[in-house]
VOGU-3710 file (C-alpha; in Angstrom, 3 decimals, decimal comma):
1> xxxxxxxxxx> 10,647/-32,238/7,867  13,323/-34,157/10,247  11,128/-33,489/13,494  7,656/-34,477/11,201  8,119/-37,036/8,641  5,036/-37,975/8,446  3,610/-34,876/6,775  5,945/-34,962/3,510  6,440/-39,076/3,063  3,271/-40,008/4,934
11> xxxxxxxxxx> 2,808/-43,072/7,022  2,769/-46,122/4,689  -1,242/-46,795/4,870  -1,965/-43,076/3,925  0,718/-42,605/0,937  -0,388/-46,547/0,070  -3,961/-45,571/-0,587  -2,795/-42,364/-2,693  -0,288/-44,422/-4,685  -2,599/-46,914/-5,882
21> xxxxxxxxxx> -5,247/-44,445/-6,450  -2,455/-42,347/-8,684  -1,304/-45,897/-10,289  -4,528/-46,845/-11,222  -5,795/-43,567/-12,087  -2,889/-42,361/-14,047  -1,426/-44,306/-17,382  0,562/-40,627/-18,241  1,878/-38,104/-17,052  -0,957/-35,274/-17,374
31> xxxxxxxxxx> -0,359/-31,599/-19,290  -0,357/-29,600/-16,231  -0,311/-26,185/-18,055  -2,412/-24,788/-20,786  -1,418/-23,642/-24,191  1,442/-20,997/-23,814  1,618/-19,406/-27,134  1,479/-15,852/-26,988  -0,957/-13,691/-28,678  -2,633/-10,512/-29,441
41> xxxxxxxxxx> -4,404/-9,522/-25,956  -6,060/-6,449/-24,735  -3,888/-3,898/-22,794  -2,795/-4,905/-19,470  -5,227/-3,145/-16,768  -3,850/-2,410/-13,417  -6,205/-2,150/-9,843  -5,339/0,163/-7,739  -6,868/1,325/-4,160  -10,420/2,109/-5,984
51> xxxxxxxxxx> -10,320/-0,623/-8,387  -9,440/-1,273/-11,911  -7,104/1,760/-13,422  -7,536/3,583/-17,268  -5,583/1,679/-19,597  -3,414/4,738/-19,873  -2,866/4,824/-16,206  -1,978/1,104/-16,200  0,410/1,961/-18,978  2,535/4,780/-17,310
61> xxxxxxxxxx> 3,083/2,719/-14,371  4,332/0,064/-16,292  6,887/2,386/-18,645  7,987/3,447/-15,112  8,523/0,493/-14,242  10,278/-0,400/-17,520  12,548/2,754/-17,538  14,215/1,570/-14,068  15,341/-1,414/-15,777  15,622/-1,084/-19,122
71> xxxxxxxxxx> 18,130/-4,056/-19,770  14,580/-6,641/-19,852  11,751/-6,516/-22,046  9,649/-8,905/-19,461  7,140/-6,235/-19,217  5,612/-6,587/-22,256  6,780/-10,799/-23,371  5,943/-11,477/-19,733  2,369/-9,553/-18,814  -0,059/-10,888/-21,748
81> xxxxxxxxxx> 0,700/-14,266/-21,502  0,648/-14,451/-17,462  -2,523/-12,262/-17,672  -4,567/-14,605/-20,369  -3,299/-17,555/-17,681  -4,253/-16,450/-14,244  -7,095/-14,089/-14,543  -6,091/-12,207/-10,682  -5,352/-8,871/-11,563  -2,252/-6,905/-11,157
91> xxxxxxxxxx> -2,385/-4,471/-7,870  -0,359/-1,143/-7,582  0,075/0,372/-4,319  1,365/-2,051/-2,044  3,944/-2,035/0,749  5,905/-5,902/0,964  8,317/-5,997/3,729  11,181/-9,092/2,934  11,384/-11,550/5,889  13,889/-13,966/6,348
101> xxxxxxxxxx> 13,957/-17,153/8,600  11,555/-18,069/11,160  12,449/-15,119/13,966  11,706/-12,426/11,690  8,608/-13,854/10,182  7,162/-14,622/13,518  8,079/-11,588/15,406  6,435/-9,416/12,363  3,396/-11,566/12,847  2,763/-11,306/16,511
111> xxxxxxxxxx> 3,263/-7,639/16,409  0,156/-7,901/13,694  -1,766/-10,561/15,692  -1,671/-8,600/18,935  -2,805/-5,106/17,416  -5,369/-6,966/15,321  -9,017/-4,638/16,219  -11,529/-6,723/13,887  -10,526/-10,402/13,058  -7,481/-12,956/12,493
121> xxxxxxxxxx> -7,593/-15,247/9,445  -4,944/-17,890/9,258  -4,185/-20,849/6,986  -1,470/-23,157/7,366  -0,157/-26,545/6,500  1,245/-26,985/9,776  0,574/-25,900/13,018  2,782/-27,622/16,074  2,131/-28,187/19,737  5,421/-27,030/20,821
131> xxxxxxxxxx> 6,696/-23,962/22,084  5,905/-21,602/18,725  2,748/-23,342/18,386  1,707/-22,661/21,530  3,036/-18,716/21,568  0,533/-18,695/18,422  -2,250/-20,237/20,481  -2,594/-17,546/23,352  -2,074/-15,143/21,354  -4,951/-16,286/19,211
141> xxxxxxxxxx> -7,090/-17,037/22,616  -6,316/-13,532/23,907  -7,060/-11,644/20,601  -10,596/-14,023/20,851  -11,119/-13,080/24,485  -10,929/-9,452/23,177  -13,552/-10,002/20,928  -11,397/-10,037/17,676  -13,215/-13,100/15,323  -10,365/-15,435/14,825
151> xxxxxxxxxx> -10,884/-17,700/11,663  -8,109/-20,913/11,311  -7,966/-23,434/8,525  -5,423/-26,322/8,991  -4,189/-29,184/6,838  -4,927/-32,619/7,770  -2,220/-34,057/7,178  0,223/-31,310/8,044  -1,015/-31,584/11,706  -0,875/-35,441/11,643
161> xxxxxxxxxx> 1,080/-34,787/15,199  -0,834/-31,864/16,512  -2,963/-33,754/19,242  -6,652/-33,099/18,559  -6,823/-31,333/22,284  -4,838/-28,347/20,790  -7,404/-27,790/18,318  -10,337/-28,240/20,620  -8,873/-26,006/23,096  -8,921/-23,151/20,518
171> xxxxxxxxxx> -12,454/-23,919/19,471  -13,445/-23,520/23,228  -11,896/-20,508/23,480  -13,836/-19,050/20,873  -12,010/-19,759/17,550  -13,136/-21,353/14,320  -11,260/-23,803/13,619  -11,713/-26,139/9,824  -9,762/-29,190/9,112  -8,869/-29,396/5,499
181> xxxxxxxxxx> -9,710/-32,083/3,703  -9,897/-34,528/6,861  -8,209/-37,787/6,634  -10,726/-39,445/8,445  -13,841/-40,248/6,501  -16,149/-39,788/9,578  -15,406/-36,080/10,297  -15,790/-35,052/5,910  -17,933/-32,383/4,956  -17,750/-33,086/1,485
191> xxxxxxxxxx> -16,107/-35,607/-1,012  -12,905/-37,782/-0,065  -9,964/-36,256/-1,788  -6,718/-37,343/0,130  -4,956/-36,228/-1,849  -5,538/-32,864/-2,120  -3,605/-31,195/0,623  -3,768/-27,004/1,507  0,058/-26,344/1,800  -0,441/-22,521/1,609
201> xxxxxxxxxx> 0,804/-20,285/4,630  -1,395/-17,129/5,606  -1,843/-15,001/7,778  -4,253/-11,884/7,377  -5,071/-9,218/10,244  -8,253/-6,603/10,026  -8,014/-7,208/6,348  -5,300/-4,926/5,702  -2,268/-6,799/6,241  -1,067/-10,177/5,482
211> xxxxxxxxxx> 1,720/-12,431/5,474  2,740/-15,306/3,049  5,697/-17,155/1,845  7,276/-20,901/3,039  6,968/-20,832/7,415  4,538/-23,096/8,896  3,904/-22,806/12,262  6,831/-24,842/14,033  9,957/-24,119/16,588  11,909/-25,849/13,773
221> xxxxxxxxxx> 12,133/-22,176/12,579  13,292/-20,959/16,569  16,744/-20,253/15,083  17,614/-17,852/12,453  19,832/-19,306/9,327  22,443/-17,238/9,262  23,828/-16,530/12,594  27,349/-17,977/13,262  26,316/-19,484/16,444  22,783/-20,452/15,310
231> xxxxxxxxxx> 21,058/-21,469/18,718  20,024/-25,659/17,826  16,620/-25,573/15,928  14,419/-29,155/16,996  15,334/-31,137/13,715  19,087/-32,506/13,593  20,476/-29,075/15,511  20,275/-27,653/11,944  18,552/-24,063/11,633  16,126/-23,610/9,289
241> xxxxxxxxxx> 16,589/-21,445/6,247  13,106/-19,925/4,851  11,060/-16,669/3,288  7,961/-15,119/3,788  6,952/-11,260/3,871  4,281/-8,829/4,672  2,388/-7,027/2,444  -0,160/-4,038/2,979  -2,358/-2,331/0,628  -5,059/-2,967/-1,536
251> xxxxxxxxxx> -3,392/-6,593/-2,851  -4,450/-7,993/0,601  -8,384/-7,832/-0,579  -7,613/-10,945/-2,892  -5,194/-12,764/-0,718  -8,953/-12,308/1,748  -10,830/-13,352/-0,940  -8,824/-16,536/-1,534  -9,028/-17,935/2,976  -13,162/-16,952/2,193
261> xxxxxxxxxx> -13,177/-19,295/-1,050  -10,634/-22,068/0,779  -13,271/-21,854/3,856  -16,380/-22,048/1,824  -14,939/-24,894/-0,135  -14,594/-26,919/2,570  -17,970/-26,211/3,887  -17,100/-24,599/6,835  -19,552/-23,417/9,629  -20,632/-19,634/8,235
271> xxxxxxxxxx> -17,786/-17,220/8,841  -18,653/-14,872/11,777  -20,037/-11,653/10,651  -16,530/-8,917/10,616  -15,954/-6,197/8,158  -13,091/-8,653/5,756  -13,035/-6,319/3,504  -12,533/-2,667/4,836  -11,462/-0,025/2,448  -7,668/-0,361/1,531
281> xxxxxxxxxx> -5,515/2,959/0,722  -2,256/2,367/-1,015  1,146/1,961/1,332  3,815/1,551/-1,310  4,643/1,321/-4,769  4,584/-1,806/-5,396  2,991/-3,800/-7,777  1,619/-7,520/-6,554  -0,211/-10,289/-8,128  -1,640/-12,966/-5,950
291> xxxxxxxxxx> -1,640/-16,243/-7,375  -3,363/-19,331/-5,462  -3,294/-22,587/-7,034  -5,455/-25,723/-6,667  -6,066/-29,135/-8,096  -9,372/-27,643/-8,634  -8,397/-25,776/-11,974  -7,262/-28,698/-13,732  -3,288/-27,219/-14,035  -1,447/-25,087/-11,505
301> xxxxxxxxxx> -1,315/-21,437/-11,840  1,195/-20,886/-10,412  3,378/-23,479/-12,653  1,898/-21,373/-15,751  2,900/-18,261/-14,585  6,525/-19,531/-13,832  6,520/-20,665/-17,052  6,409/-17,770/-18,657  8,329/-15,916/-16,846  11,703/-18,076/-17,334
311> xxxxxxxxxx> 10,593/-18,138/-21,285  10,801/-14,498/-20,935  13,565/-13,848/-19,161  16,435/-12,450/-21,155  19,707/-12,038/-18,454  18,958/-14,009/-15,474  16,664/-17,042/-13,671  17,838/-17,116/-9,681  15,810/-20,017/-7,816  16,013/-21,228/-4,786
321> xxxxxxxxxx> 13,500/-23,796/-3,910  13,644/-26,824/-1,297  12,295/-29,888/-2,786  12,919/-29,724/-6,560  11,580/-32,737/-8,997  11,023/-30,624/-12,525  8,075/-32,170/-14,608  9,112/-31,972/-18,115  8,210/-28,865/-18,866  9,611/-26,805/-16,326
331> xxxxxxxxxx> 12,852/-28,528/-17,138  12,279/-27,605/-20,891  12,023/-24,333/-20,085  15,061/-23,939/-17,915  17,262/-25,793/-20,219  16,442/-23,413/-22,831  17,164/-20,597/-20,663  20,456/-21,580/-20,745  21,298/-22,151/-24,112  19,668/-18,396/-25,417
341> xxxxxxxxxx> 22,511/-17,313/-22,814  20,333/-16,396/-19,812  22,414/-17,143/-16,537  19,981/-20,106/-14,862  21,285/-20,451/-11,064  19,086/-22,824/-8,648  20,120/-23,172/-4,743  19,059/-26,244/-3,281  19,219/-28,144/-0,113  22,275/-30,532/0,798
351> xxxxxxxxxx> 20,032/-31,615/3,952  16,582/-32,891/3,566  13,787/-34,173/5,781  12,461/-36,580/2,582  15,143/-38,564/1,071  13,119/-39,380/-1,756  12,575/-36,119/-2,917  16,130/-35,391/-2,604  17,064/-38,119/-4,451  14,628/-37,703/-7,178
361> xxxxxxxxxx> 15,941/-34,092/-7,055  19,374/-35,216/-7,709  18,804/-37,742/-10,446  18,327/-34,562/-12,853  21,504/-32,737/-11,628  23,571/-34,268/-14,686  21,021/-33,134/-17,514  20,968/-30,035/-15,803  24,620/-29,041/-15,390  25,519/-29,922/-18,490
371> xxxxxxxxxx> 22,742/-27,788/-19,954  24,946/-24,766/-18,690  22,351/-24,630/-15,506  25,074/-23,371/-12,127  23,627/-26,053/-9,086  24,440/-24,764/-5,500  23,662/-27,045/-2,367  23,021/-24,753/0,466  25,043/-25,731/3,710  24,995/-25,525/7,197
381> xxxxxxxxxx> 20,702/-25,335/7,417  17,926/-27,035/6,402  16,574/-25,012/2,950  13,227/-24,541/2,979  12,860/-21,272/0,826  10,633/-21,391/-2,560  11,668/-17,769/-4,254  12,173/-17,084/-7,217  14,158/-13,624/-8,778  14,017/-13,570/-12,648
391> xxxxxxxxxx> 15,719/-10,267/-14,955  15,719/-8,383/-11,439  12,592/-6,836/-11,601  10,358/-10,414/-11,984  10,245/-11,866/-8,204  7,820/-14,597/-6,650  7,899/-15,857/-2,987  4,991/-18,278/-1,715  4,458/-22,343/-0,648  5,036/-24,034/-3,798
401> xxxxxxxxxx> 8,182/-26,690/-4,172  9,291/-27,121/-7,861  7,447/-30,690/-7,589  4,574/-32,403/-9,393  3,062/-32,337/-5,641  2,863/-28,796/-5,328  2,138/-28,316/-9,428  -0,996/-31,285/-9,399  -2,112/-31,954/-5,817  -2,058/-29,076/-3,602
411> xxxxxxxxxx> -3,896/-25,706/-2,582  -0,472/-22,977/-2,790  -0,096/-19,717/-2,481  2,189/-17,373/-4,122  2,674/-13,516/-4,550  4,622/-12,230/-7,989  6,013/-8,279/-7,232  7,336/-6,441/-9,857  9,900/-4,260/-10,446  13,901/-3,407/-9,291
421> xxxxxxxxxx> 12,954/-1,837/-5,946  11,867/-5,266/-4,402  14,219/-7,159/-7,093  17,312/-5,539/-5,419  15,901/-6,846/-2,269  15,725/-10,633/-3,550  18,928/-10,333/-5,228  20,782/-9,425/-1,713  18,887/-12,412/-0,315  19,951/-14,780/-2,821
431> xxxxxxxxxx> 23,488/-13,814/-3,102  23,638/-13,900/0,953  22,632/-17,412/0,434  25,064/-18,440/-2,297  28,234/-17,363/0,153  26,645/-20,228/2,947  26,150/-23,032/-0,786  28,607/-25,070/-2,715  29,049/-25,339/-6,013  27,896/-28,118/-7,981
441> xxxxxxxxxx> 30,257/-29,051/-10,654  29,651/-32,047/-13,659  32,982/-33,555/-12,637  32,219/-33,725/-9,544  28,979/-34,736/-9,612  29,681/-37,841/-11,983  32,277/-39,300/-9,626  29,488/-39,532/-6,970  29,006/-43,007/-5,234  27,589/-45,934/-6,885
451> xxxxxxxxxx> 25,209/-45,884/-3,841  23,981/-42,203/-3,818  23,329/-43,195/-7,908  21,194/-46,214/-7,165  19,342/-43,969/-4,794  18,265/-41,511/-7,638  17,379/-43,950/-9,716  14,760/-45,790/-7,422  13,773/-42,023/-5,980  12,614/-40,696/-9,623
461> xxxxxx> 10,917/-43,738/-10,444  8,595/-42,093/-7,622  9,376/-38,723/-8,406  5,101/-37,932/-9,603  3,662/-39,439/-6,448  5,920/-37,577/-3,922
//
């Protein structure tokens, strides 16, 4: 980001001692997703509020959801293969509230931190000493002083310019705090891996509600993104433009599951005793998969599951993602979208806070558009959004940029909802965002500058290790 550079390019020593471990470690690119062929699988088994549903049950939830959209088949091309890859089950009963920009997102959260009753669990990439930051701090403190258990896990490198004094005034205060994956080799509680950074964003209150999508912590996200008079956010007087949402119900018991795993992989202090996983009722209708990714499982989840989902799709593929360098697959995938006839639209950011990932990002814009694929460049903010709408009833909002980065290195976090209730929603969201974007054209975009071309070229040289 413009105000913190440092936590997507890195300061030379740090991203030196990753690039010559990925040089020397790496003489190919790696597969990144297992074999996607479908086959014969059991029935698809929902969970609901007191566990795992009949297969009949599952079934007549998802003809439901089939009959309110009957111009897709992704039900049943999309479900087997996403189920045999990701193993977190499908959860019915769920309430997911759509936030947009920064204001939203944070006024939803401290209405959640401040009636908390049992504990606070947050993870974040990034987590600023400014004015936001600080907001989040005593309201932490006075949740602690009220004898709520507040748990926090921050990334390393994400809070390269948090001083350590912010940190250590939480932990007297009361509050657990764990460093992910600490940069410094003095303060590690297990195994050096750089690398590996935790770039997911949660937030979950008393176990029952939680929030999740692409805001870190940061009054970069002060101003909302699509007010006329947007009040100067701190990076470039651009506002930011980003999506998370709430969700309640009984989906939040494996987003808890996932901050307990994260924490106990990194070997932090025991968790103080709270009850983290009451008893969860259904609040909606909707129907949530929670997919967390890591460098642990050898290939990213959350990649796979994309995967199928644009090989499925049969009318439409709306992305909108802020740092996009496609591995070949994804790009695969996308391009043959297009030429079965699916309409393939990605927004994308005409600002950036890491030139090289633009420019790595742009190198493919020629391939792409003349694939058939429609490129917008959103204006007038800085896009930070990873969402996903695919056939109207497949959506996915969460942490993960369409870059090897997110796919290889990374801890993310993403949440799949299904079905044209919540679809609708997305759609709105995305075609709100195409009025504030440009078009992309191949004419255009071939009578570019000499300069911007050299650029691309010596970004996706780079484009794994960004």
């Amino acid at each position: 980001m413009a105000a913190h550079p440092v936590r997507r390019c890195g300061t030379a020593a740090y991203w030196g001692v990753i690039a010559l471990g990925n040089f020397t470690g790496c003489a190919s690119l790696p597969t990144i997703v297992p074999d996607m062929a479908v086959r014969s699988s059991p029935p698809i088994q929902l969970e609901g509020a007191r566990g795992p549903l009949s297969v009949k049950q599952s079934q007549l939830i998802l003809d439901r959801l089939k009959l309110r959209h009957k111009d897709t088949n992704i039900f049943e091309r999309h479900l087997a293969v996403e189920e045999a890859i990701v193993g977190s089950p499908l959860v019915v009963g769920n309430k997911v509230v759509l936030l947009e920009d920064g204001p939203a997102t944070f006024k939803a959260m401290f209405d959640a931190i401040r009636n908390a009753k049992y504990h606070i669990n947050m993870e974040t990439y990034i987590i600023d000493d400014d004015e936001v930051g600080g907001r989040f701090a005593e309201a932490l403190i006075a949740k602690r002083a009220q004898g709520v258990q507040v748990n926090l896990i921050y990334d390393s490198v994400g809070t390269l310019n948090t001083p350590s004094q912010f940190f250590q005034r939480l932990a007297d205060n009361g509050i657990q705090t764990l460093e992910f994956n600490p940069i410094n080799p003095l303060k590690l509680k297990k195994g050096w891996e750089v690398n590996q950074r935790d770039h997911r964003k949660l937030l979950i209150v008393d176990g029952e509600s939680a929030f999740l999508g692409g805001i870190n912590i940061s009054s970069v996200y002060s101003s909302g993104s699509f007010k006329r008079r947007a009040k100067p956010a701190a990076t470039g007087g651009l506002p930011w433009r980003d999506t998370h949402f709430q969700v309640q119900g009984p989906v939040v018991g494996e987003l808890q599951k996932l901050f307990v795993a994260t924490w106990e992989k990194q070997r932090g202090a025991p968790l103080a005793p709270s009850n983290y996983f009451p008893p969860l009722a259904n609040q909606g209708e909707e129907v949530v998969r929670v997919i967390g990714s890591s460098s642990d499982y050898g290939y990213s989840l959350i990649h796979a599951t994309l995967l199928s989902a644009i090989a499925s799709a049969e009318t439409s593929i709306y992305l909108t993602n802020a740092y996009f360098v496609p591995d070949p697959q994804l790009l695969g995938a996308l391009m043959q979208a297009a030429r079965r006839g699916v309409d393939v639209k990605i927004i994308l950011p005409s600002s950036t806070d890491s030139g090289l990932v633009f420019h790595a990002g742009r190198s493919y814009y020629d391939e792409l558009l003349s694939g058939g694929i429609k490129i917008y460049e959103r204006h007038a903010a800085m896009l930070h959004a990873k969402t996903a709408l695919i056939d109207g009833v497949w959506s996915t909002i969460g942490s993960t940029n369409l870059d090897w980065r997110s796919f290889l290195h990374n801890d993310e976090l993403n949440a799949v909802i299904l079905g044209p209730s919540f679809g609708k929603k997305m759609l709105a969201m995305f075609e709100k965002d195409l009025l504030s974007s440009r078009p992309v054209t191949l004419e255009q975009w071939r009578n570019r500058s000499l300069t911007l071309r050299l650029k691309e070229m010596a970004a996706r040289v780079w484009a794994y290790w960004l």
